[in-house]
N, C-alpha and C positions, 0 to 999 in steps of 0.2 A: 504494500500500500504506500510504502513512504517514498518507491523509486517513482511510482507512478505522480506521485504531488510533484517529484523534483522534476520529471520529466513534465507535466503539465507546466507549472514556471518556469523553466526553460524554454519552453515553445510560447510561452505569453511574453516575456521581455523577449524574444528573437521574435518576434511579430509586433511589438512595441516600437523594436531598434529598426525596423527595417519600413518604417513608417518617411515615408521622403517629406522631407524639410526645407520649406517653401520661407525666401527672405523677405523682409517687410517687406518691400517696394510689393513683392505679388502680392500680399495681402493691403496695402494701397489701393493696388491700380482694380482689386477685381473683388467689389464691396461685399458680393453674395460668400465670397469663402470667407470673407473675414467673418461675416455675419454667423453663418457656420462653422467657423471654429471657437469662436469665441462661445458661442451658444454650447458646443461641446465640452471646452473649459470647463464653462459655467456648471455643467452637468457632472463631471468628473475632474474634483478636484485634487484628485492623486497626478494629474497629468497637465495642474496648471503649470510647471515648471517646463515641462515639454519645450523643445525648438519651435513647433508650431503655435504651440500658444502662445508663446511669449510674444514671437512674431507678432500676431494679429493681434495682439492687445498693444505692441508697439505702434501698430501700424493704426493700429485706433486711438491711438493718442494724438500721433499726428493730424489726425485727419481731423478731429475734433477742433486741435487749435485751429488748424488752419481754415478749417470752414469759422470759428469763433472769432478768427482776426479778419478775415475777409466782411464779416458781418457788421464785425464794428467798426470798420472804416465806410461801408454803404449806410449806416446809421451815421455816422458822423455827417455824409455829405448832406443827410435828410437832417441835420438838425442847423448845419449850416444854412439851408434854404428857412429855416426856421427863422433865424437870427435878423435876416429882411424884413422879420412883419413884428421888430419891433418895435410899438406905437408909440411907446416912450421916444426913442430917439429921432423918428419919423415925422412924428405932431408937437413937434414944440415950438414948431413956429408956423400953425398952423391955427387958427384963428378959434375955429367952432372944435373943439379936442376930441369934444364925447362923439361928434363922428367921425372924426380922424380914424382916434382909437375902434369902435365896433364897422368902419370898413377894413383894418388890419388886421384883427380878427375874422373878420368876413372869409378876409384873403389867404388866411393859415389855416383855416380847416380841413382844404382839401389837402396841404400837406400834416395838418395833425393824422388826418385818417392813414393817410400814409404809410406813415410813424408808425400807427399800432396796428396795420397790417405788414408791415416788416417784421414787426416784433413778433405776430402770431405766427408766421413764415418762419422766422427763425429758430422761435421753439419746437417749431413742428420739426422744422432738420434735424437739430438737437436730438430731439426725440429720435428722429428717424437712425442716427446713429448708434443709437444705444443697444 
């Protein structure tokens, strides 16, 4: 009985070791295996140390930042457009204020909405990496 357990574990780490070992950039460029390895990971955590896992959680790290810095610099442009419909700066030498002020707000709405359809976009990505 005991040769047969040693034989069983030897044929399970020689079917372990012989699992091919795929570098971040493949688990980068090709979202569905990162998704499924990482998902396997997840599942069995005797094999998060793994080459492949380690990989696809590298490679998921990058990708998170760099979709997270890509996002804040497309939010920044939209807050820069914001900064135009400052009414303070705009109506001070503008006679009647209070209409100054609510047509500059008038004028920011369509980019508030913007703003917080970016923001639900961006959580959804977020999301969608995880």
């Amino acid at each position: 009985m005991k040769i047969f357990l040693n034989i069983a574990l030897a044929l399970t780490v020689a079917a372990c070791g012989s699992e091919e070992i795929h570098p971040k950039s493949y688990y980068k460029e090709n979202d569905t295996a990162r998704h499924e390895m990482r998902a396997l990971c997840d599942d069995r955590p005797a094999e998060a140390q793994t080459g492949n896992c380690m990989n696809a959680e590298a490679a998921y790290r990058e990708v998170y930042l760099e979709l997270k810095e890509r996002r804040n610099a497309e939010r920044q442009e939209i807050a820069d457009k914001l900064e135009e419909f400052d009414w303070i700066k705009l109506c001070v030498d503008v006679p009647d204020l209070h209409t100054c002020r609510a047509d500059m707000q008038a004028g920011a709405e369509p980019i508030n909405a913007e703003l917080e359809q970016f923001n639900a976009d961006t959580r959804a990505m977020l999301d969608a990496l995880r």
